[in-house]
C-alpha positions in Angstrom: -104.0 237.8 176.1 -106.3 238.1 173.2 -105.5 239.7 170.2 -106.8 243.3 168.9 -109.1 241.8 166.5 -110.7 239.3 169.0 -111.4 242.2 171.1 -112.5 244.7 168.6 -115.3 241.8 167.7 -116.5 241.0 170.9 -116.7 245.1 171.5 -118.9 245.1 168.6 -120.7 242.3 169.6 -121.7 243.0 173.1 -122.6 247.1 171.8 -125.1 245.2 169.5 -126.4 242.8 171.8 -126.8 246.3 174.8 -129.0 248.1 171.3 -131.2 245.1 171.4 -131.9 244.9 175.3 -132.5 248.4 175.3 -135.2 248.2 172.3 -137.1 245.1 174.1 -136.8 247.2 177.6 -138.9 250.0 175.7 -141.4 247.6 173.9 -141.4 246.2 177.2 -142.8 249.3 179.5 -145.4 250.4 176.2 -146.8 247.6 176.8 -146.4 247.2 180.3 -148.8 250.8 180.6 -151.4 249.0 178.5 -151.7 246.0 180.5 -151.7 248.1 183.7 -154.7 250.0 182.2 -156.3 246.7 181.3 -156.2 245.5 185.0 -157.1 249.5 186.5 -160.2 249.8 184.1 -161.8 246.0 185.3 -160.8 246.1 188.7 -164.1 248.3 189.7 -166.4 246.0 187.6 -164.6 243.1 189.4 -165.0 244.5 193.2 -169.0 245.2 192.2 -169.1 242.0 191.6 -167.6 240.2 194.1 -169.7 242.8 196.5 -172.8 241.7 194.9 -172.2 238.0 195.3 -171.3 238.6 198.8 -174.5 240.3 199.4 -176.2 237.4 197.8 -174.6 234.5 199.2 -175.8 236.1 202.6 -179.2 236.6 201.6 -180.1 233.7 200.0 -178.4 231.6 203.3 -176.9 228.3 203.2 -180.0 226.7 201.8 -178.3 227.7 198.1 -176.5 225.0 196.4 -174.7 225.4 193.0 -172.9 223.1 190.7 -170.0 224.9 190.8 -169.6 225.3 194.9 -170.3 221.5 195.0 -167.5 220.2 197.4 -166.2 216.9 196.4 -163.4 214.5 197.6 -160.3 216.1 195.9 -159.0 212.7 193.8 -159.0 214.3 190.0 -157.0 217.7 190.2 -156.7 220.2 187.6 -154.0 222.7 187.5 -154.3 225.4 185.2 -151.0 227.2 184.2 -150.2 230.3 183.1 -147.4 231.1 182.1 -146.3 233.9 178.6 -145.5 232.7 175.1 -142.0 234.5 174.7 -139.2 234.3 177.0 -136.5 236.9 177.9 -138.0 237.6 181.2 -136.5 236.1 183.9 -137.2 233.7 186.4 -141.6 234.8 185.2 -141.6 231.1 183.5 -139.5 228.7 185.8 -141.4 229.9 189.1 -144.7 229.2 187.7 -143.6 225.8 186.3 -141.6 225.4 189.7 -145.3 225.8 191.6 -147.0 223.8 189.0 -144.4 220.4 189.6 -143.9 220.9 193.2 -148.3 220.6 193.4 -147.8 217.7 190.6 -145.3 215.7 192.6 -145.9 216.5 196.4 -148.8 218.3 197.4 -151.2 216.4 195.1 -149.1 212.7 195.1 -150.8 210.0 194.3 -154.0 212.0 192.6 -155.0 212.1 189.7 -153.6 215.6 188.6 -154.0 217.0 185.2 -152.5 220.3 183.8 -154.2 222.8 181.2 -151.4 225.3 180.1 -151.8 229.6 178.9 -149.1 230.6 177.7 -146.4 229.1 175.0 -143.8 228.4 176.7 -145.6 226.7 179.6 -147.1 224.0 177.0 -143.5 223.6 176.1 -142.4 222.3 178.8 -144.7 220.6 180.7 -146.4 218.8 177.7 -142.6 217.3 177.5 -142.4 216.4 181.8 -145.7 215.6 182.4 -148.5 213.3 181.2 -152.1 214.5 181.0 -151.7 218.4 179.9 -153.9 219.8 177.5 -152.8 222.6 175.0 -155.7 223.6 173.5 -155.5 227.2 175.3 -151.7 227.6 175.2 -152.1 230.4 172.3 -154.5 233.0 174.5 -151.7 235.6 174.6 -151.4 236.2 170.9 -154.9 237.2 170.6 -155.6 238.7 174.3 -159.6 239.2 174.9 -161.8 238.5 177.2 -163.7 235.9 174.8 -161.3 233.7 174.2 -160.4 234.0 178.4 -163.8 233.2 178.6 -163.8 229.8 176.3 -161.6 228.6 178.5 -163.0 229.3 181.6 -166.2 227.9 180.3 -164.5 224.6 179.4 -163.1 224.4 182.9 -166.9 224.7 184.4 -168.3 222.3 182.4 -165.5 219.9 183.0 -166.1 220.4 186.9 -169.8 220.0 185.9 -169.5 217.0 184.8 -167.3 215.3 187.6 -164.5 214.7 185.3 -162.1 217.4 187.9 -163.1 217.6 191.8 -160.6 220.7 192.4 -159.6 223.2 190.1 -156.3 225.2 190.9 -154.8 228.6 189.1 -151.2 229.2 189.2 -150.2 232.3 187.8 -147.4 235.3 188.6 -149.5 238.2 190.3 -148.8 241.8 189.9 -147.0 244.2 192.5 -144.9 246.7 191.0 -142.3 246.1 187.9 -139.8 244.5 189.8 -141.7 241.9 191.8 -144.3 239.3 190.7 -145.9 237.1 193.3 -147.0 233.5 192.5 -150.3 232.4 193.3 -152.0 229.1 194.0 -155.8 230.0 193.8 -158.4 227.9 193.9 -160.9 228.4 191.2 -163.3 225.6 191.6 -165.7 224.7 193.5 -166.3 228.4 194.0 -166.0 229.6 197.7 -167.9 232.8 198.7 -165.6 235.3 200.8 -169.0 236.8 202.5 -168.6 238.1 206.1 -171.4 238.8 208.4 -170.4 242.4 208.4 -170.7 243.3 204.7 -174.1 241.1 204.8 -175.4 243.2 207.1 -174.4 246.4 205.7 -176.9 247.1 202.9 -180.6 244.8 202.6 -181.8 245.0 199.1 -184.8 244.1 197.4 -184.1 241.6 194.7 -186.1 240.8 191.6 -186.1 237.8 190.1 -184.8 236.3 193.5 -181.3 235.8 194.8 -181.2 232.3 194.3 -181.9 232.9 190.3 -179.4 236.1 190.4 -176.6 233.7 191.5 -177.0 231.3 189.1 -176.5 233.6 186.6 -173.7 235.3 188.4 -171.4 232.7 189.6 -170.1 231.8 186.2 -169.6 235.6 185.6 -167.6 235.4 188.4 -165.5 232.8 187.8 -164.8 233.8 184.0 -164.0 237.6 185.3 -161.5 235.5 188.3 -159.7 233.4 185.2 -159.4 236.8 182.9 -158.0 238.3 186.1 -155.1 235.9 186.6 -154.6 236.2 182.7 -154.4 240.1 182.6 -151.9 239.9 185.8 -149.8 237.2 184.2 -149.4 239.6 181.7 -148.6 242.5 183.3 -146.1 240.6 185.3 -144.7 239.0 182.5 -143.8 242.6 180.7 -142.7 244.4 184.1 -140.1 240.8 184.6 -139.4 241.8 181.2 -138.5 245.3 181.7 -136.6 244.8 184.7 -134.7 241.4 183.2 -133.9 244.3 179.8 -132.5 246.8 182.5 -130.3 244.3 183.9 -129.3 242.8 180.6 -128.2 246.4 179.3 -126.2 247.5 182.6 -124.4 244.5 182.3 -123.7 244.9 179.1 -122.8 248.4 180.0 -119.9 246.9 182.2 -118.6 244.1 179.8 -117.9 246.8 177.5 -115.7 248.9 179.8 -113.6 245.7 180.7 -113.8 244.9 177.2 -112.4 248.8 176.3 -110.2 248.6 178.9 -108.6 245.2 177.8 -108.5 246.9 174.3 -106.8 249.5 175.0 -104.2 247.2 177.7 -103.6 245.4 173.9 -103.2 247.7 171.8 -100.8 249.6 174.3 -99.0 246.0 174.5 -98.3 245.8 170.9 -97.3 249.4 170.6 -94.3 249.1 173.6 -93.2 245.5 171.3 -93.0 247.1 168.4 -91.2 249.9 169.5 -89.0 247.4 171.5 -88.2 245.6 168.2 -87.3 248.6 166.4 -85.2 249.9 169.0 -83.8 246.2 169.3 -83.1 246.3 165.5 -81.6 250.1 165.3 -79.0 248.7 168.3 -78.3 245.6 166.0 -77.5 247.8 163.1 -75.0 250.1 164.6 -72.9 247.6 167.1 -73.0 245.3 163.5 
């Protein structure tokens, strides 16, 4: 059995260690409310948008062709991970670099796959496993806006421009609810329109310039608002994992410190009965002497 003092210092420990978890579980669901607010105040700009395009890509008819809805033979993949820069949040980071491998190794074998990293801790690790990854948009999260979203998502386009990727893939944690992230695999390029006959033949507008010109200028809008989209619910996610990974940390360290009080006070009670037992031992040795 330990000793009072080894006890007394993992008490102290542990009751230090439940002060920190609590203080990152409140930083955590601050600024979990201002990423949720982020997502709430784009979503209606995103859904006009993607209404719009639908409209279009119905209008203008199958005639339309784009540089970024070119479909190619899918031999040069690029993955695109996002993942957060700091860690204390679970299984957020291991899931997303779980996806990312298991596309790496099985579903795309024997392409040529290439990975461009968001996120820290994402860079980390798979700059270390696998060959081809590029870093140069790992450090988005420390300076979260739209334009520097955007720079990347440019970069992806014109690499798909250009041929050098046939197939562009986003794999990121999705938002539900603070306790559950989903991970998605979504493709980004080419760009697929989601238009139905139905919401084509809801509303006829008259468009000026025409659609074909409208769509051009549009689809890259698009696709950056789709990339910042994934970024703002990786974020989101990553600070509700957090929260929830804080709460569990805390409760646990909640329990540890009962068995830890409880083993204190199981000592201390031990030491008391063998000290008395010595005295009383040394009182009986004293009078039959």
């Amino acid at each position: 059995m330990a000793n009072l003092k080894e006890v007394r210092v993992r008490i102290q420990s542990v009751n230090s260690t439940q002060q920190i978890t609590k203080a990152m579980k409140m930083v955590a669901a601050a600024k979990l409310r201002k990423a949720q607010d982020a997502i709430t105040q784009m979503r209606p700009y995103s859904q006009k948008l993607s209404a719009l395009l639908q409209n279009l890509s119905s209008a203008a008819g199958t005639d339309f062709e784009s540089p970024f809805m070119e479909v190619r033979e899918p031999n040069r993949i690029l993955l695109v991970a996002v993942t957060s820069d700091r860690g204390l949040c679970g299984a957020f980071n291991t899931n997303i670099i779980k996806a990312v491998t298991h596309l790496y190794h099985e579903v795309y074998a024997g392409k040529e796959v290439s990975v461009l990293t968001i996120g820290k801790k994402g860079n980390d690790f798979l700059g270390k496993k696998l060959p081809r990854v590029n870093g140069d948009f790992h450090q988005i999260f420390s300076n979260l806006k739209f334009e520097s979203v955007q720079a990347a998502a440019q970069y992806i386009m014109k690499a798909f421009q250009e041929k050098s990727y046939d197939k562009v893939v986003v794999v990121y944690n999705e938002f539900k609810n603070v306790a559950t992230q989903i991970v998605r695999e979504e493709q980004f390029l080419p760009f697929t329109s989601t238009t139905t006959g139905a919401a084509a033949a809801s509303v006829d507008y008259i468009y000026e310039p025409d659609q074909e010109s409208i769509l051009t200028e549009l689809i890259p809008k698009a696709l950056g608002m789709q990339l910042y989209k994934a970024v703002l619910d990786s974020n989101a996610s990553e600070h509700g994992a957090r929260m929830t990974t804080m709460d569990k940390a805390t409760e646990n360290a909640g329990e540890l410190l009962k068995e830890l009080k409880l083993m204190y006070n199981r000592t201390r009670q031990a030491a008391i009965t063998t000290e008395i037992l010595e005295i009383v031992g040394g009182a009986e040795a004293l009078v039959s002497g």
